[in-house]
C-alpha distance (Angstrom), angle and dihedral (degrees) to the residues before:
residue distance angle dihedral
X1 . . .
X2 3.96 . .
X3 3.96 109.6 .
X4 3.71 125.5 -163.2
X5 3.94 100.9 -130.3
X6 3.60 126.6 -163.9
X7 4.09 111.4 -159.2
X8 3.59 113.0 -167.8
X9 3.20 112.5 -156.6
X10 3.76 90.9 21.5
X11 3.71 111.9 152.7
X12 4.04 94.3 55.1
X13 4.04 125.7 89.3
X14 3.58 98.7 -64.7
X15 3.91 111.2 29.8
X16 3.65 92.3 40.6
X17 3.85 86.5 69.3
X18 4.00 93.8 36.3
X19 4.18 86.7 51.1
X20 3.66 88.8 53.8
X21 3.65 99.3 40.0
X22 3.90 90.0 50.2
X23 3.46 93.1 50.6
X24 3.84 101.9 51.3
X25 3.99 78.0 47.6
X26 3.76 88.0 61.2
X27 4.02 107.6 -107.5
X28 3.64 127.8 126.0
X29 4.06 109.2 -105.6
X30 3.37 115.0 -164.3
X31 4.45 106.0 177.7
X32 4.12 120.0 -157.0
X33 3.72 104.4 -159.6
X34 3.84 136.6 160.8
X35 3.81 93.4 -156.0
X36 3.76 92.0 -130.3
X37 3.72 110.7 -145.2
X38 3.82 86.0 -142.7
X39 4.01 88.7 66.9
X40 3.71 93.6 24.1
X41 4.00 115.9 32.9
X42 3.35 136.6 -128.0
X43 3.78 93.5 -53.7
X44 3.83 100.0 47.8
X45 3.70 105.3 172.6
X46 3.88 87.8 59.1
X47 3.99 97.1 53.6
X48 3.19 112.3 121.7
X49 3.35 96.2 -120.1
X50 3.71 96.2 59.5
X51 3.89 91.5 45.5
X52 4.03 86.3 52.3
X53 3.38 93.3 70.2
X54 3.72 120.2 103.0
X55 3.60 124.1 -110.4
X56 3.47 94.3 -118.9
X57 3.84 94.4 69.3
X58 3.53 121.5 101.3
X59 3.64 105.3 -135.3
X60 3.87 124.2 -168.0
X61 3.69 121.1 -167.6
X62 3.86 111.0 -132.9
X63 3.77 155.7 64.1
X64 3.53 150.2 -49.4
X65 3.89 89.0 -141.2
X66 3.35 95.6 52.7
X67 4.08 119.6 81.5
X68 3.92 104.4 -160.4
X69 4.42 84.7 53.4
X70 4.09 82.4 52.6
X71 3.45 96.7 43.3
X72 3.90 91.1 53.6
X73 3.51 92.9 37.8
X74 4.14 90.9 58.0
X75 3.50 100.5 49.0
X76 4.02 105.2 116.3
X77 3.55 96.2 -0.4
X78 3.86 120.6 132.0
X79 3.89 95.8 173.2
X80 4.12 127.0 44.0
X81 3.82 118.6 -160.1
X82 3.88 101.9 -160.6
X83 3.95 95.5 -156.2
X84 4.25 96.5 138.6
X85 3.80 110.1 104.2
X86 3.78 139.4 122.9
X87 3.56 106.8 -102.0
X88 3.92 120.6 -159.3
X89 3.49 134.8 98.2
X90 3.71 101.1 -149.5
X91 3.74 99.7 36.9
X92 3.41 86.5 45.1
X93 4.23 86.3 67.4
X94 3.41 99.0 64.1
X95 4.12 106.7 14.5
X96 3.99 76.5 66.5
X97 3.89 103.3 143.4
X98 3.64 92.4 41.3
X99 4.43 90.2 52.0
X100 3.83 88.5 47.8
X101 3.88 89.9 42.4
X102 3.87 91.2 59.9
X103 3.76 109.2 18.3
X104 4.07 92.7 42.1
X105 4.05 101.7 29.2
X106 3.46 98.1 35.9
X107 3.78 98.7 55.3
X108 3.72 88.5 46.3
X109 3.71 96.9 47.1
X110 3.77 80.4 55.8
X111 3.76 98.3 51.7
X112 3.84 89.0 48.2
X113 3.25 96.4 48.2
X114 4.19 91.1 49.0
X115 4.04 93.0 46.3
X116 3.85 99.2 40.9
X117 3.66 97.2 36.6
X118 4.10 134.1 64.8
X119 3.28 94.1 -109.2
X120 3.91 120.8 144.4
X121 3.92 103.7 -135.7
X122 4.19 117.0 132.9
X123 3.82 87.1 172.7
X124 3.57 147.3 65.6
X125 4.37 120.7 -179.3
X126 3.78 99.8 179.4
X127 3.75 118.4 175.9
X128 3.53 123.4 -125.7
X129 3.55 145.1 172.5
X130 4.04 149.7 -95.0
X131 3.98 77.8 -142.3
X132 3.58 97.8 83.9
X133 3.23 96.5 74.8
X134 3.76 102.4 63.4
X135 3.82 106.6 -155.1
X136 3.50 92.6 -5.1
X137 3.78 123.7 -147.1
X138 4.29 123.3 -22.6
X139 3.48 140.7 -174.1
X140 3.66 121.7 -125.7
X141 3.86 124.4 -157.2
X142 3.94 83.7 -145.9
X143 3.42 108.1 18.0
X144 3.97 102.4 47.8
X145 3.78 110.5 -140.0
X146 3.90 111.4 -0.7
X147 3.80 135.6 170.9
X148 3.88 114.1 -133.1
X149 4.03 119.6 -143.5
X150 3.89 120.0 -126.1
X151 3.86 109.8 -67.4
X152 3.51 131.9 -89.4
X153 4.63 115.1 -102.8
X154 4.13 72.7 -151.0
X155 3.93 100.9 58.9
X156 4.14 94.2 36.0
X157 3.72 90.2 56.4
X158 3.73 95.8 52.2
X159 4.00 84.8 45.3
X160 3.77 111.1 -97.6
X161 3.50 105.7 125.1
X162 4.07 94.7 160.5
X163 4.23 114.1 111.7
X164 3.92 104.9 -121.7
X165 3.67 139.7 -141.6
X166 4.08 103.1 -86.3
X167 3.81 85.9 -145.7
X168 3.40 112.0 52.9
X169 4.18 103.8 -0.9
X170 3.78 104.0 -122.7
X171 3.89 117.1 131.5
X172 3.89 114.0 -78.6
X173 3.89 126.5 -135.9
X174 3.72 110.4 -115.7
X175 4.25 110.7 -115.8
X176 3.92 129.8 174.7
X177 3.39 114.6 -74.1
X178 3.90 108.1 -120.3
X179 3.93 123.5 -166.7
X180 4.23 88.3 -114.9
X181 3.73 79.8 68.1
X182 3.65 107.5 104.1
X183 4.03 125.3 -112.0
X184 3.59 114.4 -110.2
X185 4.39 106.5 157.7
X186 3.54 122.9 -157.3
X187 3.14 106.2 -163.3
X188 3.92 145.9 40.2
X189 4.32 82.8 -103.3
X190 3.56 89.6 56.7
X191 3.42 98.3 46.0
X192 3.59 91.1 55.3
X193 3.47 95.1 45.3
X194 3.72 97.9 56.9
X195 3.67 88.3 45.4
X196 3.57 87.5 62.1
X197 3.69 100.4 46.7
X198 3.63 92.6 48.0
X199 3.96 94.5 44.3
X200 4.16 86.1 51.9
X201 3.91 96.7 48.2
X202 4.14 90.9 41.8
X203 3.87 89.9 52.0
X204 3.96 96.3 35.5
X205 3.58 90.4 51.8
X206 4.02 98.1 44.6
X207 3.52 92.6 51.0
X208 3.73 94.7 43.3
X209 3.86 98.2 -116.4
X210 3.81 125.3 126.6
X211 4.08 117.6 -96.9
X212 3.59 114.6 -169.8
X213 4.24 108.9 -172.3
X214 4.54 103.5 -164.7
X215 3.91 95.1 -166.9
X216 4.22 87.8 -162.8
X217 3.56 116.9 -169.9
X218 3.55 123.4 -145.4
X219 3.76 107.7 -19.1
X220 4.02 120.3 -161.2
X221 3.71 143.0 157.9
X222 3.84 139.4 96.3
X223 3.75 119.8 -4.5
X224 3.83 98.5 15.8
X225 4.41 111.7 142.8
X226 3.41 107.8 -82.9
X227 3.81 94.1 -175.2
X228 3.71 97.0 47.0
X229 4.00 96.7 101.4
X230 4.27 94.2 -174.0
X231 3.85 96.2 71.9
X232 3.65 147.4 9.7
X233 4.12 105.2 63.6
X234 4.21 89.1 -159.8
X235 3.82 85.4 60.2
X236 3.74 92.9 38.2
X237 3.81 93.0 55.9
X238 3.52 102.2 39.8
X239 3.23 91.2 49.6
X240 3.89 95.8 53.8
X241 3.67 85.3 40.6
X242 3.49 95.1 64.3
X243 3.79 96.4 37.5
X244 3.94 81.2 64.4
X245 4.18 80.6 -117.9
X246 4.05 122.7 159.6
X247 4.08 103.0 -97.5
X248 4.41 101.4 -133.1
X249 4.09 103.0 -157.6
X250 4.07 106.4 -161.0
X251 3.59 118.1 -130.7
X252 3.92 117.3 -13.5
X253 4.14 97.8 -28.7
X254 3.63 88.8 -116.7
X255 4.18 95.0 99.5
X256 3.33 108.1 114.6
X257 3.90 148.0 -160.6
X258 3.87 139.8 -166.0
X259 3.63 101.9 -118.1
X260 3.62 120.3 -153.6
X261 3.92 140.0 -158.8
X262 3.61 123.3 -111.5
X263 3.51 87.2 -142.3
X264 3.81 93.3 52.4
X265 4.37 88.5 41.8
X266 3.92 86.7 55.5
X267 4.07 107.7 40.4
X268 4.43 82.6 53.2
X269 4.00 89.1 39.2
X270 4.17 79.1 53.4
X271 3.56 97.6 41.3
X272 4.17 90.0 55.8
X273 4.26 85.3 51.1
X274 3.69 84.3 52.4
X275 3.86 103.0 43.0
X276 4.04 110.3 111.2
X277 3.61 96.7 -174.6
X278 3.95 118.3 94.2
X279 3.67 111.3 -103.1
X280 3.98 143.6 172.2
X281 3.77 108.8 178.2
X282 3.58 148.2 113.5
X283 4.15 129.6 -125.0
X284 3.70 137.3 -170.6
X285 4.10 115.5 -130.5
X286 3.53 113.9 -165.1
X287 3.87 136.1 114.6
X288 3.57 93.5 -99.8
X289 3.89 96.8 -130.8
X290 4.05 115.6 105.5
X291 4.50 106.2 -141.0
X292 3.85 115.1 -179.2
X293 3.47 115.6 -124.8
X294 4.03 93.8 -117.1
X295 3.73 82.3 67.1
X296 3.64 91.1 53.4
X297 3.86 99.4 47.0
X298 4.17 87.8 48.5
X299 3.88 89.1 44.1
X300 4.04 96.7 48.4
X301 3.97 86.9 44.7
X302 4.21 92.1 52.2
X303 3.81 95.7 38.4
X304 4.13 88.0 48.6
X305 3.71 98.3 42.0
X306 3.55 93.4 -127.5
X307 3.81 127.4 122.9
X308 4.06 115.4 -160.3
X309 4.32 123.8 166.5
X310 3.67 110.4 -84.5
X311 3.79 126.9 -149.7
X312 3.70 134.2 -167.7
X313 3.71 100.7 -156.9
X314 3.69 108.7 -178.8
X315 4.20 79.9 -143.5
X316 4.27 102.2 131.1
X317 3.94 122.0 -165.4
X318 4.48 108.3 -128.7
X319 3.72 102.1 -102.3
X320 3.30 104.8 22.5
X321 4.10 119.0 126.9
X322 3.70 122.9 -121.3
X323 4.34 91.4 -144.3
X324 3.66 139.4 -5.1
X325 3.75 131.1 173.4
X326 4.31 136.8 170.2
X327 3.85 124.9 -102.7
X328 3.76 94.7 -154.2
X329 3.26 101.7 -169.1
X330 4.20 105.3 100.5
X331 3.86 89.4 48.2
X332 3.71 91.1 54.1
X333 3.35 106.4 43.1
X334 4.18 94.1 50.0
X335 3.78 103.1 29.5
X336 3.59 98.2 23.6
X337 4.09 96.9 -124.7
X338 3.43 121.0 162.1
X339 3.99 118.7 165.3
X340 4.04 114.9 -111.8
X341 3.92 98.7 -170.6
X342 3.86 122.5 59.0
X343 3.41 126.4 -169.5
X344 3.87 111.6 -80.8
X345 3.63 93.4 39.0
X346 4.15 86.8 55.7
X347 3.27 94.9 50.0
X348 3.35 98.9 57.7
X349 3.72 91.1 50.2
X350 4.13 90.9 47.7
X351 3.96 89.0 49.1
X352 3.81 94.0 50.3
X353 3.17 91.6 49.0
X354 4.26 94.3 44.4
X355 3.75 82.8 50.8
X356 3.84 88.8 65.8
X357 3.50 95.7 50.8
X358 3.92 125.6 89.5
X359 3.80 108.0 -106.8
X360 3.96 111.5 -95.9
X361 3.94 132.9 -137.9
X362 3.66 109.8 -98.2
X363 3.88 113.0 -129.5
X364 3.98 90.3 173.1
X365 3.96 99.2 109.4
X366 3.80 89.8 51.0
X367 3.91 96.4 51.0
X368 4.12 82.8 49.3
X369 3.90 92.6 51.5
X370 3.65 85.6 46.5
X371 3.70 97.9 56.6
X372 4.40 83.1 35.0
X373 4.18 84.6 61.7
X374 4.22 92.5 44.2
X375 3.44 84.2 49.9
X376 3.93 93.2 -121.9
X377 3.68 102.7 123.9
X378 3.87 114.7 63.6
């Protein structure tokens, strides 16, 4: 069945691919996007991204905070993607007006706009994100399974980065994170991401339309930002790498995160579009696989060639998790998902395709001396 798909924030990382994808699928893709200079640099409408998408696309100029750019941007649309959000966990701790602005007022400027309006949309994709959950879910020697609150500034500066047993304190056993785990966000980004989940499934299920919340973890691959320096730590290190820059690993370089392929995020983004049933839930998308993010500075440096000094720090950014991983398990028994590229494997297809690209500025050190003077990086 051809749908008429709106993708906000369709001509960045992730609905770029999902507008192309859709289209060679047969929908209509029409993609609402400010062309953020943060994602897309000085010269947006020559970013890559935007450039990738395929003629077919209708693409509309504007914002999620702005009601006239909606209200063009729903006309004939039966499905919305809601992909535009600031990402960012330590911007997001001190840009905090401008996070809820967009990630908060834009989704429900949306979701007014679809109940109070005659607009035609039965369904609502909205992205989410592994950062809800805070620490996620633990295992306690003692305690059985156990969900640890945010960590203490007090116990990372003396050197314990582990997440502990709320009960009785002792280090916890990291488990996969499944969506029965409860929500506990970190930072301002998570906040605003639950918000938006939980707005999406409230209105999709009062007015009888189907809300689908992905909360992805850490999506990477081919024609991610590699001059954005608030987010993406692939892009961040590669980009250093190349720059012949000093790599600064927080805390002990064991953190870790469940990286997952663009290629995977878009086929179960496109799967949800597709989905005929009725349905009000939310899934994780990720790979399922926890890698620390020494292994991932080593890795990028092998698979590129390029040697650069390497420092484990022990410095840790407010907010930030110590581990997070993806019970799979909902997502593939109801929509069938299972991810096809694992870590090593995507790698090597992001760093081939990095090596084609011209080398970018690196804006990293300023974003750190920005959280330094907020007092958010210790």
């Amino acid at each position: 069945m051809i749908q008429h798909v709106l993708i906000t924030g369709g001509a960045g990382f992730i609905g770029s691919r999902l507008a192309n994808f859709l289209i060679a699928g047969g929908h209509n893709v029409k993609v609402l996007d400010n062309l953020s200079p943060q994602i897309h640099g000085i010269e947006p409408e020559y970013s890559p991204l935007f450039l990738s998408l395929h003629d077919d696309v209708e693409f509309i100029r504007g914002s999620v905070t702005c009601r006239a750019d909606l209200i063009k941007a729903l006309l004939g649309v039966d499905t919305v993607v809601h992909l535009a959000a600031e990402t960012g966990t330590g911007q997001s701790m001190y840009a905090i007006q401008h996070y809820s602005d967009v990630n908060i007022g834009g989704t429900a400027l949306l979701l007014d706009l679809i109940t109070n309006e005659p607009f035609s949309v039965k369904k609502i994709v909205v992205a989410s994100s592994r950062a809800v959950y805070g620490e996620g879910k633990y295992r306690c020697d003692q305690h059985g399974f156990v969900f640890p609150s945010a960590r203490s500034a007090k116990d990372m500066l003396q050197g314990d980065f582990s997440a502990h047993c709320p009960v009785c304190g002792a280090s916890a056993e990291l488990v996969a994170t499944d969506e029965e785990t409860p929500v506990r966000p970190s930072s301002v980004y998570a906040v605003t991401k639950l918000t938006q989940e939980q707005m999406v499934l409230s209105v999709g299920k009062a007015l009888g339309i189907s809300a689908i919340a992905f909360r992805y973890q850490n999506v990477y691959g081919p024609g991610q930002s590699l001059s954005n320096p608030y987010t993406g730590i692939l892009s961040i290190f590669s980009t250093r790498i190349r720059n012949q820059s000093a790599i600064n690993i927080f805390e002990d370089g064991k953190e870790s995160r469940d990286f997952v392929y663009i290629g995977d995020v878009v086929s179960i983004t496109a799967r949800a579009v597709e989905y005929d049933k009725p349905l009000v839930d939310v899934f994780n998308v990720g790979a399922g696989v926890a890698t620390d993010v020494l292994t991932i500075a080593n890795t990028l440096q092998e698979l590129l060639g390029i040697t650069v000094p390497t420092t484990i720090s022990g410095q840790f950014r407010l907010g930030d998790i110590r581990h997070n991983f993806a019970d799979l398990s909902r997502v593939s028994r109801m929509l069938e998902f299972q991810p096809s590229v694992y870590i090593l494997e995507g790698l090597g297809k992001f760093v081939e395709w990095v090596k084609s690209e011209q080398i970018q500025a690196d804006g990293y050190e300023q974003s750190l001396d920005e959280l330094k003077a907020k007092g958010l990086l210790k």
